[in-house]
C-alpha positions, 0 to 999 in steps of 0.5 A, a space after each residue: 316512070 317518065 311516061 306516068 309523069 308526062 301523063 300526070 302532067 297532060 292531065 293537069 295541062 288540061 284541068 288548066 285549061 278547063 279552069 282558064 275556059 271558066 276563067 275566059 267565059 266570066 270575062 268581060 266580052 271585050 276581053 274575052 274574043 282575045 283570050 279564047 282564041 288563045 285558048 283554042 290555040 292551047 287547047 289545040 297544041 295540047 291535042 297535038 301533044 297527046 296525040 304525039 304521046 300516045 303515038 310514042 307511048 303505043 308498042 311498036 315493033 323493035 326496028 321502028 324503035 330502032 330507027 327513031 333512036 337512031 334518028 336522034 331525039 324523041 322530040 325535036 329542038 322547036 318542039 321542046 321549045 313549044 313545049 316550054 313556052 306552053 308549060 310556061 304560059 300554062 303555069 302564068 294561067 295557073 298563077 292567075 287563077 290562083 289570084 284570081 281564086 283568092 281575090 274570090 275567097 277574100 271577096 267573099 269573106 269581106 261580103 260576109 263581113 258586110 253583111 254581118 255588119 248590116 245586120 247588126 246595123 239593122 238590129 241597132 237601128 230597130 232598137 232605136 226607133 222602139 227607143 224613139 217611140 217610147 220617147 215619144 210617147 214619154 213626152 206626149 204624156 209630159 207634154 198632156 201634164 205640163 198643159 194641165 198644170 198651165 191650165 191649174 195655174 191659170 185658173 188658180 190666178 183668175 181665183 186669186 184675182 177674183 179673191 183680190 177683186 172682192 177683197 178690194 171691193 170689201 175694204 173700199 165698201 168697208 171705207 165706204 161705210 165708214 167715212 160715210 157713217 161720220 159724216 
């Protein structure tokens, strides 16, 4: 039961591992010399510590379990300390990882976010310049009817100035006429 946990455990030591590998190689390069030298650090101490499991977990003979009992503990005091300090630091990577992972998921929904909104934006910006088209022609065509509505009012003001011209001259011809009778 202790062996299947210590087993379950060294297996999730190393999918760590492998996320902070992945995690390592997407860093910056000025960065990245420092974390994968600690890495390879890991990585080698949790080959030590399989190394040591299997070693302990292998069918020995009754006198060399004997002996080891008798010596005192499977694990030495500064073993057991590396141990928690790696199991510490891996449940840090492991934190990190996971904020990491859910700055990512956020990340991605905010991007889908913004391109929802860009599409819409595009849609909205297509729809106002047929709207800007229409109003162009729109007023194209008004502009054509106010020009030949100036240009009927001008020539309806030369008839009238002409009708005006030759009813002046009518009525000064018809004075003429006039005075001109009686004297």
């Amino acid at each position: 039961m202790l062996i299947s946990q210590v087993d379950r455990q060294m297996e999730e030591a190393h999918e760590l591992l492998e996320q902070m590998d992945l995690e390592v190689k997407g860093m910056p390069p000025t960065s990245r010399q420092k974390y994968q030298i600690r890495l390879k650090s890991y990585v080698a101490e949790l080959s030590l510590l399989d190394k040591e499991l299997k070693a302990r977990t292998n069918p020995r003979d009754d006198n060399s379990l004997r002996d080891e009992l008798f010596e005192g503990d499977y694990v030495k005091d500064d073993q057991k300390q590396r141990l928690l300090d790696n199991t510490e630091r891996l449940e840090s990577s492991s934190r990190q990882l996971e904020g990491g992972y859910k700055l990512a998921v956020e990340a991605e929904q905010i991007g889908s976010q913004i391109l929802t909104d860009l599409s819409s934006q595009r849609e909205t910006i297509k729809n106002s310049k047929s709207r800007l088209q229409e109003t162009n022609y729109d007023l194209g065509r008004s502009s054509r009817i106010i020009n030949g509505m100036i240009r009927g009012i001008k020539q309806q003001k030369m008839v009238l100035y002409g009708v005006a011209a030759i009813m002046l001259l009518t009525i000064v011809l018809a004075i003429y006429f006039t005075v001109r009778k009686h004297v």
